[in-house]
LORODREN-727687 format. One line per 2 residues: number of its first residue (from 1); their letters; for each residue x, y, z of C-alpha. Coordinates in nm, 2 decimals. Each point is the difference from the previous one (the first is absolute). Last residue first. Layout:
<recs>
NUM = a = X/Y/Z | ...
</recs>
This chain:
<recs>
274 = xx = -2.49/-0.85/3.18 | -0.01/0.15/-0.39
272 = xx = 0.26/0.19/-0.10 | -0.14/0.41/-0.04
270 = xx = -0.14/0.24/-0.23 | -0.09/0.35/-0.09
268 = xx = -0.25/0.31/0.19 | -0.32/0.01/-0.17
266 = xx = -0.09/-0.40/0.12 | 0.26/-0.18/0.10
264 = xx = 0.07/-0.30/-0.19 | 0.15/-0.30/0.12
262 = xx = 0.33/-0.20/-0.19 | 0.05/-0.31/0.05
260 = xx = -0.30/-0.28/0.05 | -0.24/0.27/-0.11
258 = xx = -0.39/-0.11/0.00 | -0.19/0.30/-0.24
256 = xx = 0.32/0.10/-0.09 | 0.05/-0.34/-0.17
254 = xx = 0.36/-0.16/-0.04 | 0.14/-0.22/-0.25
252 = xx = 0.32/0.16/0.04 | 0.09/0.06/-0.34
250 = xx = -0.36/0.20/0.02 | 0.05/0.16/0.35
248 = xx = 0.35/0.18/-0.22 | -0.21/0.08/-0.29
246 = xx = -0.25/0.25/0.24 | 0.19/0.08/0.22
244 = xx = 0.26/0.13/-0.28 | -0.33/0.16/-0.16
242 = xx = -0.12/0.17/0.35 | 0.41/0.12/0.01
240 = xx = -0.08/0.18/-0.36 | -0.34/0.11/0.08
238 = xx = 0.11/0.21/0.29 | 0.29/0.13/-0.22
236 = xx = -0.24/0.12/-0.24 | -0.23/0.17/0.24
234 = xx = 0.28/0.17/0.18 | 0.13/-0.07/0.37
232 = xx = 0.09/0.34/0.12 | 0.36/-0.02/0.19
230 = xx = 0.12/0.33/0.28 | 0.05/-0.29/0.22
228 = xx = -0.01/-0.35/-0.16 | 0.33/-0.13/0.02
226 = xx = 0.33/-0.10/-0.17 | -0.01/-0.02/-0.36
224 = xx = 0.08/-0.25/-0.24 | -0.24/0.04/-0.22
222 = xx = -0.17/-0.35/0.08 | 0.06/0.06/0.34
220 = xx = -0.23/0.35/-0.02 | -0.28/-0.22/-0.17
218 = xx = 0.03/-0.22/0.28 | 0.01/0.28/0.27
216 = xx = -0.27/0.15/-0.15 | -0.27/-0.32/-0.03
214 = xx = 0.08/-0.01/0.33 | 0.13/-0.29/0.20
212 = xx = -0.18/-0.13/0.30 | 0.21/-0.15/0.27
210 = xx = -0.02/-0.39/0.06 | 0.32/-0.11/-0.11
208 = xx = 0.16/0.29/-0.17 | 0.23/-0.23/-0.20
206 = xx = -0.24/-0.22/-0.21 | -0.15/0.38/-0.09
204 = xx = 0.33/0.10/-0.15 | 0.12/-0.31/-0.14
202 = xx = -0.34/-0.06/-0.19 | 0.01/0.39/-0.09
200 = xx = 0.34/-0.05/-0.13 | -0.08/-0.34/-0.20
198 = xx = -0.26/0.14/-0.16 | 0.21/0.28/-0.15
196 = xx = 0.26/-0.17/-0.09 | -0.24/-0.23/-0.19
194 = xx = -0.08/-0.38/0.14 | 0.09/-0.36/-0.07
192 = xx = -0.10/-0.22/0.24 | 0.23/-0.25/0.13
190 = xx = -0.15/-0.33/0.10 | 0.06/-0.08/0.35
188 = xx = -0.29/0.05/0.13 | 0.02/0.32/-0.12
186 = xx = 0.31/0.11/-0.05 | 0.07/0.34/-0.07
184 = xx = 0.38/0.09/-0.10 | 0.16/0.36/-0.04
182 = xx = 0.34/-0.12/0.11 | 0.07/0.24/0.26
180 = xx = -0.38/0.02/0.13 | -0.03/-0.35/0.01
178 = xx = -0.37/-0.07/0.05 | -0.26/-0.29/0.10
176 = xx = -0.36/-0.09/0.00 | -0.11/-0.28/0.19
174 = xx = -0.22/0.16/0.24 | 0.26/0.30/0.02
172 = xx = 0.41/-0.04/-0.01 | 0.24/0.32/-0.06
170 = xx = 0.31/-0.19/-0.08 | 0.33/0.11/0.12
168 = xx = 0.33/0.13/-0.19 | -0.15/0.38/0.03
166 = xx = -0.05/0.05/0.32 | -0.35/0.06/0.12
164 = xx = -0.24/0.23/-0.05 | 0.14/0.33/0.15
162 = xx = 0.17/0.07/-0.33 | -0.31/-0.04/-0.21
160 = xx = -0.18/0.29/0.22 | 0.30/0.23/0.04
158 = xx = 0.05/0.00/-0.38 | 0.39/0.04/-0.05
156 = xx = 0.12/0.34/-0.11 | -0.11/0.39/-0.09
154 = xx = 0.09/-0.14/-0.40 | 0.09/0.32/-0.26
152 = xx = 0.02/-0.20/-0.34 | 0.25/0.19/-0.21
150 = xx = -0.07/-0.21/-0.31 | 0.38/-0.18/-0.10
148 = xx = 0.18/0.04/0.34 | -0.21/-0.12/0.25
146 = xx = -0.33/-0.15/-0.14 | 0.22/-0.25/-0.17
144 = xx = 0.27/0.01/0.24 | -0.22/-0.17/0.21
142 = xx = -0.21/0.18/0.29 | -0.03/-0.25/0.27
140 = xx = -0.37/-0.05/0.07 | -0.04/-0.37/-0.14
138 = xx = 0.31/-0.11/0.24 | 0.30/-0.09/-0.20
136 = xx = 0.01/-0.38/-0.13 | 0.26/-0.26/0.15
134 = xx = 0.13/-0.17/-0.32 | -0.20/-0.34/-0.07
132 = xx = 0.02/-0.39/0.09 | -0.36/-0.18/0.02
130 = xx = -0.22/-0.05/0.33 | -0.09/0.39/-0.03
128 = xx = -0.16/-0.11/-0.35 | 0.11/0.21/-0.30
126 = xx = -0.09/0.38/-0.06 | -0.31/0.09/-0.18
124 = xx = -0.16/0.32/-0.11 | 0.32/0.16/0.02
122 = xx = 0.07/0.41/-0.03 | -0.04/0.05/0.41
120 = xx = -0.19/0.32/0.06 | 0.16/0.34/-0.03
118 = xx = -0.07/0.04/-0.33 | -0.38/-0.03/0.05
116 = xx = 0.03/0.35/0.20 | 0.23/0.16/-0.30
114 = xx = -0.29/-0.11/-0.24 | -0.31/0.15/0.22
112 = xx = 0.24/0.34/0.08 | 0.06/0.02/-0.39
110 = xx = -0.34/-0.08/-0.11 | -0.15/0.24/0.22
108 = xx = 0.25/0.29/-0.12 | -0.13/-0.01/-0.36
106 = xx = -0.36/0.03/0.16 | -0.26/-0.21/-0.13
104 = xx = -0.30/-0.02/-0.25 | 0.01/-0.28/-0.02
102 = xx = -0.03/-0.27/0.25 | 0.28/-0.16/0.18
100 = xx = 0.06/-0.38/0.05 | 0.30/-0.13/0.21
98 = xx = 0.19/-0.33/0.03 | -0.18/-0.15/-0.32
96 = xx = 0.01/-0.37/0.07 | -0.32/-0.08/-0.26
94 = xx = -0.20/-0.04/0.35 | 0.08/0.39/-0.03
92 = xx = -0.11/0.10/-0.29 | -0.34/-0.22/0.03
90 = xx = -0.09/0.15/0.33 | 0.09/0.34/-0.07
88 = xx = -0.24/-0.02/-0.36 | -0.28/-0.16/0.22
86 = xx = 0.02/0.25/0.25 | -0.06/0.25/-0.29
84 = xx = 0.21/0.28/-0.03 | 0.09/0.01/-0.38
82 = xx = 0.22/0.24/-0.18 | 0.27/-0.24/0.03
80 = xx = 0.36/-0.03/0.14 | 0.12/-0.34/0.18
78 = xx = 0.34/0.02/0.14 | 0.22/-0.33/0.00
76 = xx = 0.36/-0.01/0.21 | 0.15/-0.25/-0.21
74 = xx = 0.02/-0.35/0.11 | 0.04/-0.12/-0.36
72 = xx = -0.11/-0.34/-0.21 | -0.35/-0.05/0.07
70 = xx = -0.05/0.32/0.14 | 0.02/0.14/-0.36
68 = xx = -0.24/-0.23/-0.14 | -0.25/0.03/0.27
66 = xx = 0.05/0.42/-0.01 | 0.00/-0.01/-0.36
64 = xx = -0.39/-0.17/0.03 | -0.09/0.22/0.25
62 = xx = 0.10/0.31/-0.22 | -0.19/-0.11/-0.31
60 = xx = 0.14/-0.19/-0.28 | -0.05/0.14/-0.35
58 = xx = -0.10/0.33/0.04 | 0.06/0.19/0.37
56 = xx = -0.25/0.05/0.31 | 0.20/-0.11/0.30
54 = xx = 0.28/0.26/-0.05 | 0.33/-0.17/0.14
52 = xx = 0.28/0.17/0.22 | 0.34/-0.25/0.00
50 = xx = 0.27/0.04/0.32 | 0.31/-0.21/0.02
48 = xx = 0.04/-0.05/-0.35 | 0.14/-0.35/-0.19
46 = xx = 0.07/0.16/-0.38 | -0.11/-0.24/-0.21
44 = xx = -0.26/-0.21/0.19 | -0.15/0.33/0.12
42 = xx = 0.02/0.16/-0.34 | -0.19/-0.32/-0.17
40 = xx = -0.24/0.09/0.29 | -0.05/0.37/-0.12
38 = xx = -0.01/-0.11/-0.44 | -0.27/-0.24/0.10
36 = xx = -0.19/0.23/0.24 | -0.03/0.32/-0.19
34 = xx = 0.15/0.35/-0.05 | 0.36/-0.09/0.13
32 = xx = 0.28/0.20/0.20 | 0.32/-0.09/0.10
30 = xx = 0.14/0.25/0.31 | 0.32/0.01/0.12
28 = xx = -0.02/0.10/0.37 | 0.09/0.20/0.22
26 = xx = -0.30/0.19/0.18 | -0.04/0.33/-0.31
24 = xx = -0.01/-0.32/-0.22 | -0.29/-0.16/0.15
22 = xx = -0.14/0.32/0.02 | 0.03/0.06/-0.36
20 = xx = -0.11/-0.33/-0.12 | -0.29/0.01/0.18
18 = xx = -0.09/0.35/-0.18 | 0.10/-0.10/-0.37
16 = xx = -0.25/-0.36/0.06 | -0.24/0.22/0.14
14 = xx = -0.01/0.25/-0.31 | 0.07/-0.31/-0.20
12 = xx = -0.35/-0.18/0.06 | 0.11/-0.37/-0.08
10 = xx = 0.17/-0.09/0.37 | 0.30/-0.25/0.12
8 = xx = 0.26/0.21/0.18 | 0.33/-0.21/0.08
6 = xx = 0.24/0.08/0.22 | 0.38/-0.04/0.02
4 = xx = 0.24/0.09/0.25 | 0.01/-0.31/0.25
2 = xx = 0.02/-0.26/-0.32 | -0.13/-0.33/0.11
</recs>
């Protein structure tokens, strides 16, 4: 994977010009392409670290690119359409999109929502604690990816995934289980194979135990930021960790209506079951 390179996948060129700008203005070299085919043979090509995909395109539509691409790259994957439908959220992201954002949006948005998903582990998959590997840096060390190439400005470690355990151990519920180092969830001891972002809230709330975990402070972990003071929880971003819920209770085989994992409290977020 090339940490400079990005790839902007969208057939209106007035977007397609103004993503490639401000992907350039944060470092990196940009490839652009007006429709899906031409964008995921880019992907396969040039190996990107960050690709931004128009759902509505000719040929193959943006879900379908996003399958392909994901297929084959762990690239940080932003959805960008004109539609807001929960639906449209839903599908992007069970399509392993890390982020969706609706047009029309700020310039500055996009850049805060990519540096945030920057610095979050690049792997989808690591191999099996039981098997040999490198000792991996803790997810919320800043790499020299977000370091020195994009400018990333971190505030450091999230207290609330710190606090949960350390990081070699397993975080065990009713049969459920989680490395945090090596991003593994077993369940039953069958490995489940989740998103990055999935996989962060499941660590997250597996860690808190019993305490209730806003719908803020997991949006605000997903970005990588520290807290909730001074934070407004947005519609779209509300949707977003709903839609993670949503697709991570579904790998689970979990219903909300009788949760064996993962409890939801009502207007305020979510908890781990007792």
């Amino acid at each position: 994977m090339d940490k400079d390179v990005a790839v902007v996948i969208e057939d209106g060129e007035d977007i397609r010009e103004l993503l490639a700008q401000v992907l350039t203005q944060a470092g990196f070299t940009v490839h652009a392409a007006s429709d899906g085919v031409t964008g995921v043979d880019l992907v396969r090509r040039h190996d990107p670290v960050v690709v931004t995909i128009d759902v509505n395109m000719p040929g193959i539509d943006g879900f379908e690119a996003a399958r392909q691409i994901r297929n084959s790259s762990s690239a940080y994957i932003v959805m960008i359409t004109a539609r807001g439908d929960e639906i449209d959220t839903l599908q992007g992201l069970q399509t392993g999109a890390d982020d969706y954002i609706v047009k029309p949006f700020r310039p500055r948005e996009l850049r805060a929502r990519i540096e945030a998903m920057m610095r979050r582990p690049r792997e989808l998959q690591v191999p099996h604690p039981s098997a040999p590997r490198p000792s991996a840096p803790h997810p919320t060390t800043p790499t020299s990816v977000g370091a020195a190439q994009h400018q990333l400005h971190l505030t450091g470690p999230l207290p609330w995934v710190e606090a949960a355990a350390p990081e070699t151990s397993w975080l065990e519920h009713r049969g459920l289980r989680v490395e945090p180092d090596a991003r593994v969830v077993e369940l039953e001891g069958e490995e489940l194979e989740l998103t990055r972002s999935e996989f962060d809230i499941l660590r997250m709330l597996l860690g808190s135990g019993r305490r209730v975990v806003s719908k803020l402070q997991l949006a605000s972990m997903l970005r990588g930021e520290r807290g909730e003071r001074d934070q407004y929880l947005s519609e779209h971003d509300a949707r977003a960790i709903e839609v993670h819920v949503a697709n991570l209770r579904r790998k689970l085989g979990e219903s909300p209506a009788d949760p064996r994992w993962i409890e939801t409290v009502r207007g305020v977020g979510y908890r781990r079951t007792a």
